[in-house]
N, C-alpha and C positions, 0 to 999 in steps of 0.2 A: 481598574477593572470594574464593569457594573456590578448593580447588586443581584444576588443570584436570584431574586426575581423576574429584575429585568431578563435577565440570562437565561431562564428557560421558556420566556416567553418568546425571546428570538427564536429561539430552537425551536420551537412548534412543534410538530406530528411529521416525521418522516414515514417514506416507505419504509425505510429501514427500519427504523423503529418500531415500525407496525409488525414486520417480520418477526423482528427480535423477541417482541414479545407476546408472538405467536406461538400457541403447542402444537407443534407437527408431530402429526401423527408416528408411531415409534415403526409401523410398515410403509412410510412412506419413502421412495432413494430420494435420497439425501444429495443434489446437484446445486446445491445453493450456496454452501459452504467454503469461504475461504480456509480453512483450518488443516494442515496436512493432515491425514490419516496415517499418519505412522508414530510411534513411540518414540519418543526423545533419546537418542541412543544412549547405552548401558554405560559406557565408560563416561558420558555427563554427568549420569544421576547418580553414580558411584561417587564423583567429584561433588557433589553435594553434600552427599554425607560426610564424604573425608573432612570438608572445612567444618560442619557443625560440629566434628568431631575433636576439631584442632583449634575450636573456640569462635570462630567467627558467629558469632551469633550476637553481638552486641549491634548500635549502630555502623552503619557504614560511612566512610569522607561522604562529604555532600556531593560533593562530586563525582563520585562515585571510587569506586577499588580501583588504589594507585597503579597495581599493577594490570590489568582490565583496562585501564584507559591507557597504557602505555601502550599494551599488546595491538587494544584495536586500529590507535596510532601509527604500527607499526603495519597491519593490515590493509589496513586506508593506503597508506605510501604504494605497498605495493600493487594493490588493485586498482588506485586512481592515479598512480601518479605525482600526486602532491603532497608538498610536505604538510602532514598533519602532525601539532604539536597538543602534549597534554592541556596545555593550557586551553585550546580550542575546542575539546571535547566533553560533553556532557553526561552521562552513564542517565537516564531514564526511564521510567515505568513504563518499556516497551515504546515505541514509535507515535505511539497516540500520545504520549505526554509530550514526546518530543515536539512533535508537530504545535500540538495545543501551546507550548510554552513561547514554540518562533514565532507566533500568530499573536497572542496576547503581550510579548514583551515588543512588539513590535506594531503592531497596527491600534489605533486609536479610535473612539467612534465618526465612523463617515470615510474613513480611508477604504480604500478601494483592493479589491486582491484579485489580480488575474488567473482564472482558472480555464484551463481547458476542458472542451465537453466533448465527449462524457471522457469523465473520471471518477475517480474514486470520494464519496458520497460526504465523506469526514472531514476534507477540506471547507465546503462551503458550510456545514453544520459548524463547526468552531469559529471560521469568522464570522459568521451571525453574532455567535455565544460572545463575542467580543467587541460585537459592535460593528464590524466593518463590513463592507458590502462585497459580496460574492459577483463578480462579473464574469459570466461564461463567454469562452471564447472559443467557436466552433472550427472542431478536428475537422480536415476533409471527408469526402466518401470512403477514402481509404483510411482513414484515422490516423491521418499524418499531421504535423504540424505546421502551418501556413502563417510564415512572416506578415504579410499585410494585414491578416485578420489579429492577431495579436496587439499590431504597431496600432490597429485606428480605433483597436477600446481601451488603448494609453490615453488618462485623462489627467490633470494637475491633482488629482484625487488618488491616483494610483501608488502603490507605494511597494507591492509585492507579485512575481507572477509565480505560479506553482506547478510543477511538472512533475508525472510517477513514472520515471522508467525502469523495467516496463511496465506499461502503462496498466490499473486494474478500471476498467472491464474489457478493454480490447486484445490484451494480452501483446499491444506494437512495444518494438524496441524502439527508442528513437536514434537516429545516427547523430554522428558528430554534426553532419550539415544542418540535422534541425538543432541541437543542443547551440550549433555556432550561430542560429537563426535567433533563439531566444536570448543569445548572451549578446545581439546587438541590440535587438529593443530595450535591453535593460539596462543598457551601458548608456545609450542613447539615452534613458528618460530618468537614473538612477534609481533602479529596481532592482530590491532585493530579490534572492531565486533562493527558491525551496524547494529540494531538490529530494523525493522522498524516491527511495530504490533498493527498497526492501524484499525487490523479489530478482534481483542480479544476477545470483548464480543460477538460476532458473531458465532459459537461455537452451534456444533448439537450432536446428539444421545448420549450425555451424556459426548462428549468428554471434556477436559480440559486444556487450555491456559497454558503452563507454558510460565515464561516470560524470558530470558535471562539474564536478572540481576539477576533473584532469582540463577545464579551458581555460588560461591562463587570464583570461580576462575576465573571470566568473570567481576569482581567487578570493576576492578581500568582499564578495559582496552575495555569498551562494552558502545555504545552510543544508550541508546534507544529513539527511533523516535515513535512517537503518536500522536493524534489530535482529534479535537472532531466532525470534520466533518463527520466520518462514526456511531459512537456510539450515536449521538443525532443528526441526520440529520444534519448536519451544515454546508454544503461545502462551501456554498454561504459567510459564517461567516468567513472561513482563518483563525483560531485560533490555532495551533499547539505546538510540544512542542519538545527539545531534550533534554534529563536526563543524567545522568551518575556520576563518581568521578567529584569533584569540580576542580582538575588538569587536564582532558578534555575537559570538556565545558565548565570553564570561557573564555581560550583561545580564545572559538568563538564570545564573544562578540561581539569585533570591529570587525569583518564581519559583522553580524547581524546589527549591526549598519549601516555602509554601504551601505549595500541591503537595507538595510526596514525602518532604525531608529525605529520607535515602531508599535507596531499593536494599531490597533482599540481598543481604551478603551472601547468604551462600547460594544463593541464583547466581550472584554476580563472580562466584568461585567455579559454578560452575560453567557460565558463559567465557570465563577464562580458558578453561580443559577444552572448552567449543574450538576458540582459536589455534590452541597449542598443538593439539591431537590430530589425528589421523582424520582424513580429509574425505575416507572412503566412503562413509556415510552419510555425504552431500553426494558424490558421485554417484550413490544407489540407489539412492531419492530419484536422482535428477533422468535417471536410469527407465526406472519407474511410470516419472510423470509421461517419460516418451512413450511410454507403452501406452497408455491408459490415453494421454494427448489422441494417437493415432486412432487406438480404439473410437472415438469419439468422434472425432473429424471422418472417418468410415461411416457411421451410425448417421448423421446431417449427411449425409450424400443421397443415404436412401430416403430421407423425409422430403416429400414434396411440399413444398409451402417452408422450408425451410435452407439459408444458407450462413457461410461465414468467411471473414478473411482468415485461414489459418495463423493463429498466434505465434509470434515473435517468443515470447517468453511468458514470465506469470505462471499461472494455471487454471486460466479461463479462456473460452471460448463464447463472445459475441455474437447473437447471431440475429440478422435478420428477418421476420415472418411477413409471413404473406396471410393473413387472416381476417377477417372484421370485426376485431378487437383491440383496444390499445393494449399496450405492456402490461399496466397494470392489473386488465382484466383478464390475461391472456395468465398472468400469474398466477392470480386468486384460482384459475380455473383446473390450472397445472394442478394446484396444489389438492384440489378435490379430487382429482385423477389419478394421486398418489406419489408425484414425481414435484419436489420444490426445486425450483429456480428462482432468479432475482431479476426485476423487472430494470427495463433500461432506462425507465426516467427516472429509477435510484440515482444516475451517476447525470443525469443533467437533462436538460431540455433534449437534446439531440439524440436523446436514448431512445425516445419514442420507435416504437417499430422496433424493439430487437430486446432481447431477453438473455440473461448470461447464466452461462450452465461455466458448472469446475467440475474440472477432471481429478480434484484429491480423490473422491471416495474409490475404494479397490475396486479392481476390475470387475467383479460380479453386481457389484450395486450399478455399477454404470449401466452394463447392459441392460437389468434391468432398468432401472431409469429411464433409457436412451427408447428400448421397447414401447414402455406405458407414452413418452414424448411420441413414439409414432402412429401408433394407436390413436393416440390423443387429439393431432392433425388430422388425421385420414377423418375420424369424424367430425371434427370442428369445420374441416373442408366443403 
């Protein structure tokens, strides 16, 4: 790895970063936020307490809790399909370390990492951070995934391509036929897939999660990334995971080590109780986002100057404007208005023209929100 020098001079001045470490106003709605709005449910945070109370408070296997990496083993099978083995799986400081750990124990400086645009902003931020070069590879109009454009920024440099389904900021599911599109270029050029799909059970009008392990031909050579931060409200919790063949992911250990040595046992006690327990309060989340979802996609009907493709899954909503402004201006502007959102050349070049609003915050912030957003147009108009 470079020196953390070098490393943050890759890293530069994100939008995001500039977000991050912005004070938004404490009356401002809040549409910017990936973070569910709802409290970690009760019977987790109880499972918390129980293991501090039953001693887990020492460190944890580096590995993570034997019995947590068997359960989610167990989960993986039945939501993807494949056999996932302990040995394959990693417990991590939330999805961000995961990620961060496939990318650095795996890319080199000057190797090349196929990402698609727009996506989610953390991908090409960490291969920087490691030296490797971020090559955006452009979603259609409909933010679909297009074999040829993939296949012709394969270079003898290439070494990894990365896909979020579904996807954060366009909210697409991808199907099997684009996930079968990607496991041909990769097979083809021998490219590892990183496969981050942390927002799965998230999933509207009846659509359906396929996972990227479940392609037989994606088995021995595809790292999926997940955590329990967005499926059981947890963010606060950093409990994470990366799966895959056992000849993948052992090799990340001593990274993982490294960076973090072990996570939070009794996090990891109670991302256990997450798996084991009643399942009702992902269903009432997901319940939820449909409400607030629809809310929203109503609200962009009545804004002229503004549209979107209604989302697949996630919990944002993409959307394009019609203003003379870029993104980034259009943002800073929101944000004086009273209403944050996050600008689309956060998630890549192709973002330009279109700004992403999240439907977590409860229904009464939206609307107002959604209000000050039309307000906001009519006179920018």
């Amino acid at each position: 790895m470079p020196p953390l020098s070098e490393m943050l001079k890759r890293l530069g001045t994100t939008e995001r970063s500039k977000l991050m470490a912005r004070t938004i106003p404490e009356e401002t709605a809040r549409l910017h936020i990936g973070d569910p709005f709802f409290d970690t449910p009760a019977h987790i945070c109880h499972a918390a307490l129980e293991a501090m109370q039953e001693g887990y408070t020492n460190y944890a296997p580096f590995p993570g809790d034997a019995e947590l990496r068997e359960e989610t083993c167990r989960f993986l099978r039945q939501e993807c399909g494949a056999d996932f083995q302990t040995d394959g799986l990693l417990i991590t400081n939330g999805a961000t370390e995961a990620i961060f750990c496939s990318l650095a124990g795996y890319i080199d400086p000057g190797d090349e990492v196929l990402v698609f645009d727009p996506t989610y902003s953390l991908y090409a931020t960490c291969v920087r951070a490691v030296g490797g070069v971020s090559v955006s590879v452009p979603l259609s109009a409909q933010f679909r995934v297009m074999k040829e454009e993939l296949r012709q920024r394969v270079s003898t440099r290439s070494k990894m391509v990365i896909i979020n389904n579904p996807n954060n900021p366009t909210g697409m599911l991808y199907s099997r036929d684009e996930l079968k599109a990607v496991a041909e270029v990769a097979v083809e050029n021998d490219l590892l897939v990183l496969s981050d799909e942390v927002y799965h059970k998230f999933v509207y009008d009846g659509a359906e999660h396929v996972s990227a392990a479940a392609l037989p031909e994606l088995r021995e050579r595809c790292l999926v990334v997940n955590s329990f931060s967005k499926t059981y409200a947890m963010t606060g919790w950093r409990v994470g995971y990366v799966a895959g063949a056992e000849a993948i992911v052992k090799p990340l250990l001593p990274l993982h080590c490294a960076l973090t040595g072990t996570v939070n046992h009794p996090a990891q006690r109670a991302a256990l109780t997450a798996l084991r327990g009643p399942q009702d309060c992902v269903d009432d989340m997901r319940s939820e986002y449909v409400s607030r979802r629809e809310k929203m996609l109503s609200a962009i009907q009545r804004i002229e100057g503004l549209s979107c493709i209604p989302p697949d899954g996630a919990f944002y909503v993409f959307c394009k404007f019609d203003l003379p402004l870029t993104s980034a201006e259009l943002t800073e502007e929101l944000i004086n208005r009273g209403v944050a959102v996050r600008s689309g050349t956060e998630y890549g070049p192709c973002g330009e023209g279109h700004i992403r609003l999240a439907f977590t915050p409860p229904a009464l912030e939206i609307e107002e929100g959604m209000e000050r957003l039309g307000k906001a147009f009519r006179e920018l108009k």
